[in-house]
Biopython code that builds the backbone (N, CA, C, O; Angstrom):
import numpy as np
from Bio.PDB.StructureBuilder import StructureBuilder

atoms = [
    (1, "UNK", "N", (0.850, -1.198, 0.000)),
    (1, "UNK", "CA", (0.000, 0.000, 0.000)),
    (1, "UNK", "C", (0.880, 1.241, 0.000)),
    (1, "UNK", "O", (1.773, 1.343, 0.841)),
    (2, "UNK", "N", (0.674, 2.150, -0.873)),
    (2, "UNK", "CA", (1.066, 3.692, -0.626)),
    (2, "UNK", "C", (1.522, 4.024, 0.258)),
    (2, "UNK", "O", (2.719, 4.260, 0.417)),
    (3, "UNK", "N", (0.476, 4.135, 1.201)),
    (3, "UNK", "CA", (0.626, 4.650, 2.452)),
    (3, "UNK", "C", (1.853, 4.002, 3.456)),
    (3, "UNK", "O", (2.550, 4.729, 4.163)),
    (4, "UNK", "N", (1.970, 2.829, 3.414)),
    (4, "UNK", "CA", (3.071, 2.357, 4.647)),
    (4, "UNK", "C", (4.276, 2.367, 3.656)),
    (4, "UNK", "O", (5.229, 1.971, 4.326)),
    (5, "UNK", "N", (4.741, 2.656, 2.250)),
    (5, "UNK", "CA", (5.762, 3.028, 1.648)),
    (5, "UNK", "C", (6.223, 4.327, 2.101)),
    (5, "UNK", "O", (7.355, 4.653, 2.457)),
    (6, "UNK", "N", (5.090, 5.060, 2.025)),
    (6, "UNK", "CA", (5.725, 6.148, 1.890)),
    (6, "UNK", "C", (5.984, 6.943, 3.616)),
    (6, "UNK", "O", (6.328, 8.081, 3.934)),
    (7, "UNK", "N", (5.690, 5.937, 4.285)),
    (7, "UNK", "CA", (5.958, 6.128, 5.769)),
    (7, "UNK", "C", (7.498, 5.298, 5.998)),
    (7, "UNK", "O", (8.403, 5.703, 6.728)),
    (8, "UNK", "N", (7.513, 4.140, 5.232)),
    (8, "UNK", "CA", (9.237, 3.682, 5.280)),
    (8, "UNK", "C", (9.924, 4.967, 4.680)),
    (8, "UNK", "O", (10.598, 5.685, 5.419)),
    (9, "UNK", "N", (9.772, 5.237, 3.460)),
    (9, "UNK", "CA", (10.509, 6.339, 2.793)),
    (9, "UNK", "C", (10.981, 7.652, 4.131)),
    (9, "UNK", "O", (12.073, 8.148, 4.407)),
    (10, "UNK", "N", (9.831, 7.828, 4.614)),
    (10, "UNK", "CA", (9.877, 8.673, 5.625)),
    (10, "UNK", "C", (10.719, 8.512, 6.903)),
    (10, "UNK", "O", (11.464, 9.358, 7.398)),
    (11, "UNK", "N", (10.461, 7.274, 7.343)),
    (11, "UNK", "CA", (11.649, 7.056, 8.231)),
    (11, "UNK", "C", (12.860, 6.959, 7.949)),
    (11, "UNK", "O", (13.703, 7.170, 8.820)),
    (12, "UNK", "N", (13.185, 6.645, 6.764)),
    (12, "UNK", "CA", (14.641, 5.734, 6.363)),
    (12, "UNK", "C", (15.503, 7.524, 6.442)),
    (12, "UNK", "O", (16.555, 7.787, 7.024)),
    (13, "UNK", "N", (14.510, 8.587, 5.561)),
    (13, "UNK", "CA", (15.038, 9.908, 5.788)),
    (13, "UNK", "C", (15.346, 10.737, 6.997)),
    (13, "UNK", "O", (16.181, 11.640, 7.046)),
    (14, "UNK", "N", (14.629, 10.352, 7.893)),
    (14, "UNK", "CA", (14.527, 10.439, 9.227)),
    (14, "UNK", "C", (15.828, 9.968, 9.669)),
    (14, "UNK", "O", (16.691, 10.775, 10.013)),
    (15, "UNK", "N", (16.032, 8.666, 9.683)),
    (15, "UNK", "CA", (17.386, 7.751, 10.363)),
    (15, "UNK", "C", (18.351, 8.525, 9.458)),
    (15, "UNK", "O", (19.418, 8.708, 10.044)),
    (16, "UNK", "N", (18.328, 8.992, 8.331)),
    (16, "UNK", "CA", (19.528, 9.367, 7.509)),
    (16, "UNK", "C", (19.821, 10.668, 8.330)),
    (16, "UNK", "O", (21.037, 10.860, 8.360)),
    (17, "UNK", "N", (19.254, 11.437, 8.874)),
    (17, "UNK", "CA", (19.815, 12.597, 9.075)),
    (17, "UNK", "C", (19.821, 12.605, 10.742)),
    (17, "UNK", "O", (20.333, 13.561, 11.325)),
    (18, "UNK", "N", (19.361, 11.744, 11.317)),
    (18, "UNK", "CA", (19.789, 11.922, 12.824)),
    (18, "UNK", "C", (20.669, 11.079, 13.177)),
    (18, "UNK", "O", (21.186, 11.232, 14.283)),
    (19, "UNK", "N", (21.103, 9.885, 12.274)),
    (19, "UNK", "CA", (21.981, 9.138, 13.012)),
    (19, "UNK", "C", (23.345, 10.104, 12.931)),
    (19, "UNK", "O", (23.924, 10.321, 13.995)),
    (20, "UNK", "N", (23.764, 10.568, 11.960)),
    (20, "UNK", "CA", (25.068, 11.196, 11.853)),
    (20, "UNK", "C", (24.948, 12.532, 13.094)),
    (20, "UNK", "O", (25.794, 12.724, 13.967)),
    (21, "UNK", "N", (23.456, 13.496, 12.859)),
    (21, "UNK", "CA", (23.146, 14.584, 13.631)),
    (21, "UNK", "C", (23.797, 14.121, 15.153)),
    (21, "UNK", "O", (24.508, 14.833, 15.862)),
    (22, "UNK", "N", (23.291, 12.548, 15.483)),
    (22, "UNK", "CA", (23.811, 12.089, 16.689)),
    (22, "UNK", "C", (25.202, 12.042, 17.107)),
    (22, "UNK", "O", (25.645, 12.755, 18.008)),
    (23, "UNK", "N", (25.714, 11.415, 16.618)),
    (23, "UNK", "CA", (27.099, 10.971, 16.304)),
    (23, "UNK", "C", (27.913, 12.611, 16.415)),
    (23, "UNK", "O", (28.909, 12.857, 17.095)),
    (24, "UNK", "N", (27.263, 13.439, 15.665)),
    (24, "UNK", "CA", (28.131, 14.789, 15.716)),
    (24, "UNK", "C", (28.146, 15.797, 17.108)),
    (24, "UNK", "O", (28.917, 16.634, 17.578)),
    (25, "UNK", "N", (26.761, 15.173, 17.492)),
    (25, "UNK", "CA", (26.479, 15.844, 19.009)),
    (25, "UNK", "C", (27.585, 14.970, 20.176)),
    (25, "UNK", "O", (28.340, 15.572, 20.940)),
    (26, "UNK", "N", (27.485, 13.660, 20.108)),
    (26, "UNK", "CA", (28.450, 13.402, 20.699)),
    (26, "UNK", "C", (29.608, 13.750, 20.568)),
    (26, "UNK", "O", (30.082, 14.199, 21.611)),
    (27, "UNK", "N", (30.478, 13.730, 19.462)),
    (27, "UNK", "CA", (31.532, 14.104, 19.261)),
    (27, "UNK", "C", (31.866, 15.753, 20.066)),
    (27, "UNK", "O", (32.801, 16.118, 20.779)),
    (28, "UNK", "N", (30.740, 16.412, 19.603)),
    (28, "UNK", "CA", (30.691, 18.004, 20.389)),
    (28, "UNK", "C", (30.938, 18.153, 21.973)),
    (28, "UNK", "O", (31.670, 18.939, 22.575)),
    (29, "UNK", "N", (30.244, 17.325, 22.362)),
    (29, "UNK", "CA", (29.973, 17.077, 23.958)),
    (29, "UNK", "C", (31.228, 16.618, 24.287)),
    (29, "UNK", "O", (31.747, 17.240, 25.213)),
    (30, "UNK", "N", (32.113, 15.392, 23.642)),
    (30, "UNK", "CA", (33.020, 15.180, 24.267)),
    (30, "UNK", "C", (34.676, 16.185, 23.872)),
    (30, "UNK", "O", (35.797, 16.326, 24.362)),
    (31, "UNK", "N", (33.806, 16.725, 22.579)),
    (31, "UNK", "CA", (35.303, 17.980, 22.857)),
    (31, "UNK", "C", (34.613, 19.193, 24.037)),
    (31, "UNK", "O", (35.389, 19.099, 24.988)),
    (32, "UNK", "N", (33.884, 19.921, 24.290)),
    (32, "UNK", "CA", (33.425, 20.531, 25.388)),
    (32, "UNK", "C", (33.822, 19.793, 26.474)),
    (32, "UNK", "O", (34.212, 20.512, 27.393)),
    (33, "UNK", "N", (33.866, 18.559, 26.711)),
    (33, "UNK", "CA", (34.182, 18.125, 28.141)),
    (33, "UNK", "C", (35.931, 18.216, 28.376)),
    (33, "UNK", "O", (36.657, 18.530, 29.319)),
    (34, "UNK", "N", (36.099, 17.850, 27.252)),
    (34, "UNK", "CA", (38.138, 17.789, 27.602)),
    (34, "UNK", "C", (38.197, 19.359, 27.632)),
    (34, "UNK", "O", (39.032, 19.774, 28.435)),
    (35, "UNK", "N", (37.593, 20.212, 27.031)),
    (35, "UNK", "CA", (37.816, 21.138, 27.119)),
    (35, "UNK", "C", (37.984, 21.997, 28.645)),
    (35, "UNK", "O", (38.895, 22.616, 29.195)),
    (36, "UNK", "N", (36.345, 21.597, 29.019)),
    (36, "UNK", "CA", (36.376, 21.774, 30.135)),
    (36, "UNK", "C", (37.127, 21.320, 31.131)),
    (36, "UNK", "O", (37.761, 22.180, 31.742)),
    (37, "UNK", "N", (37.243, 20.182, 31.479)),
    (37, "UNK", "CA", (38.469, 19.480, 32.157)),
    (37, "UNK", "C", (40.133, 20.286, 32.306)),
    (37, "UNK", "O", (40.929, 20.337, 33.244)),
    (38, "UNK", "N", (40.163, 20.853, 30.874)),
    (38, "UNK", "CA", (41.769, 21.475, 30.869)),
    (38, "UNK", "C", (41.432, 23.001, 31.491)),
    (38, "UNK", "O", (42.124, 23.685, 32.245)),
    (39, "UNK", "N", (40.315, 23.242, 30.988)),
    (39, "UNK", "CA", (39.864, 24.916, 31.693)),
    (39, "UNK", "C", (39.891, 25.221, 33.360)),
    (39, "UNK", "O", (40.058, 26.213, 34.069)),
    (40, "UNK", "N", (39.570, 23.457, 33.608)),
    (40, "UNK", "CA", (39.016, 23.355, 35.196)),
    (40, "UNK", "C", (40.685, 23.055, 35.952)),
    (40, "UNK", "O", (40.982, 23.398, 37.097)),
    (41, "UNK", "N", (41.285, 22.592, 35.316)),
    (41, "UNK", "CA", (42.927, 22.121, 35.764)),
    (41, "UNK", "C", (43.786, 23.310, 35.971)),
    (41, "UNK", "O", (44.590, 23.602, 36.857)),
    (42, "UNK", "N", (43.184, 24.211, 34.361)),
    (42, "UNK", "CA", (44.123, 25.297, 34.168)),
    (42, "UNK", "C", (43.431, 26.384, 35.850)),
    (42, "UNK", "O", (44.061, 26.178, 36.887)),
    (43, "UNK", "N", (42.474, 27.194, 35.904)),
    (43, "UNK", "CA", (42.292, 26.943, 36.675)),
    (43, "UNK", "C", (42.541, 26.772, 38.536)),
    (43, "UNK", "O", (42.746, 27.594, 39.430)),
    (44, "UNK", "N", (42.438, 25.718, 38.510)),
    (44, "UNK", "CA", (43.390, 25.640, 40.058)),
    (44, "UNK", "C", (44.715, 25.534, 40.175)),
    (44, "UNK", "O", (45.318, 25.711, 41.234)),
    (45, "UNK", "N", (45.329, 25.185, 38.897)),
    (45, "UNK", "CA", (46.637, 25.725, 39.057)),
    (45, "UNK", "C", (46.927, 27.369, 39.303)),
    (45, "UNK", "O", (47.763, 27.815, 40.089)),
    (46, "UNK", "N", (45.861, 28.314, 38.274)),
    (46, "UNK", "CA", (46.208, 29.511, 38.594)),
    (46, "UNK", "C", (45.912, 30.300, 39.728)),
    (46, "UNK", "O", (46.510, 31.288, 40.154)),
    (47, "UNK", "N", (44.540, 29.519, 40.313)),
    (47, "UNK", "CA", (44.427, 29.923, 41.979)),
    (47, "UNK", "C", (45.616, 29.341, 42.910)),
    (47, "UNK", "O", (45.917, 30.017, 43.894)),
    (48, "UNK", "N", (46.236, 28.263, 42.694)),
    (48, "UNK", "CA", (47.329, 27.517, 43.652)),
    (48, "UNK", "C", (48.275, 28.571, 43.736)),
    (48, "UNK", "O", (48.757, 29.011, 44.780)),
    (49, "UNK", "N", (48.562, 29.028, 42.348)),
    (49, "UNK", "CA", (50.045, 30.069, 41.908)),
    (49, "UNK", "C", (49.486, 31.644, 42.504)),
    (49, "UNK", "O", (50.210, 32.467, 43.063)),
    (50, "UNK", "N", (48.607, 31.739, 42.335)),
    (50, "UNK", "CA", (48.324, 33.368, 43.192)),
    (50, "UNK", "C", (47.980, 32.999, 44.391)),
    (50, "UNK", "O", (48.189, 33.946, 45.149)),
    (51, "UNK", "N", (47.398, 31.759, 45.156)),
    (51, "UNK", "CA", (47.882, 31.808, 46.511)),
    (51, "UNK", "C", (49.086, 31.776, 47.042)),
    (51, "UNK", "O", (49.229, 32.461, 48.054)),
    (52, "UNK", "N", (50.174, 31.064, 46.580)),
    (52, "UNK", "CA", (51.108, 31.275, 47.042)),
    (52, "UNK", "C", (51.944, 32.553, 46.725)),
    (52, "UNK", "O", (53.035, 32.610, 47.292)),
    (53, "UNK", "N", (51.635, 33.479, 45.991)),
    (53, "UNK", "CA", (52.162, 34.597, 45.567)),
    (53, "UNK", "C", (51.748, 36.069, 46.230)),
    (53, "UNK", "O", (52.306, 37.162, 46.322)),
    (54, "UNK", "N", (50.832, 35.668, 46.525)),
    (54, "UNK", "CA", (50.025, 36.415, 47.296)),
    (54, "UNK", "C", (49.686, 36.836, 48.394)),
    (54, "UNK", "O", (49.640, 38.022, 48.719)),
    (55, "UNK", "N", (49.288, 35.446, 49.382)),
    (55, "UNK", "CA", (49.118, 35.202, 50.192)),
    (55, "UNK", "C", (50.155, 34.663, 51.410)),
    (55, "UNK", "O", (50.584, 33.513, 51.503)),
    (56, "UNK", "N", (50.492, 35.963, 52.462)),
    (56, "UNK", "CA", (51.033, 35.667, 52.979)),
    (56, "UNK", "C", (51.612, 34.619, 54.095)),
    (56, "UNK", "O", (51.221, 34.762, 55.253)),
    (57, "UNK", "N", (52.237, 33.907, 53.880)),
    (57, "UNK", "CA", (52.918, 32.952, 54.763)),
    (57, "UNK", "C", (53.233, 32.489, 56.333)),
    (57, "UNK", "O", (54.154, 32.788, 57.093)),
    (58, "UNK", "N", (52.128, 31.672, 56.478)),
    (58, "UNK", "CA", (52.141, 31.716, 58.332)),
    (58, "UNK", "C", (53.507, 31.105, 58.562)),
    (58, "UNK", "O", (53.927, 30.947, 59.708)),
]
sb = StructureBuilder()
sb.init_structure("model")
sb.init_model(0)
sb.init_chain("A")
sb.init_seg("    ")
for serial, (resi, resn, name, xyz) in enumerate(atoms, 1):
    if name == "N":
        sb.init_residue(resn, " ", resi, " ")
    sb.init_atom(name, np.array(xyz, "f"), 0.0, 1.0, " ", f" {name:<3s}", serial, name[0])
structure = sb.get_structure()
């Protein structure tokens, strides 16, 4: 029937453009996270280095 063709047709276009859409969101998320991670490192190193620069010494 017509009708359930053109509802496969419809999905198969569907899966064509979200599986990759997916795949690219992940990829995004996990460069944002290393990102974050080095932002979050960088960071407390630069609070560690102006406390001790700073902050005077009992």
């Amino acid at each position: 029937s017509p009708g359930i063709a053109e509802a496969l047709v419809a999905t198969a276009a569907g899966l064509f453009a979200a599986i990759p859409a997916t795949l690219g969101y992940n990829l995004f998320r996990a460069t944002i996270r290393g990102m974050t991670e080095t932002m979050d490192y960088f960071a407390l190193q630069l609070l560690h280095h102006l406390q001790k620069r700073l902050l005077p010494k009992k």
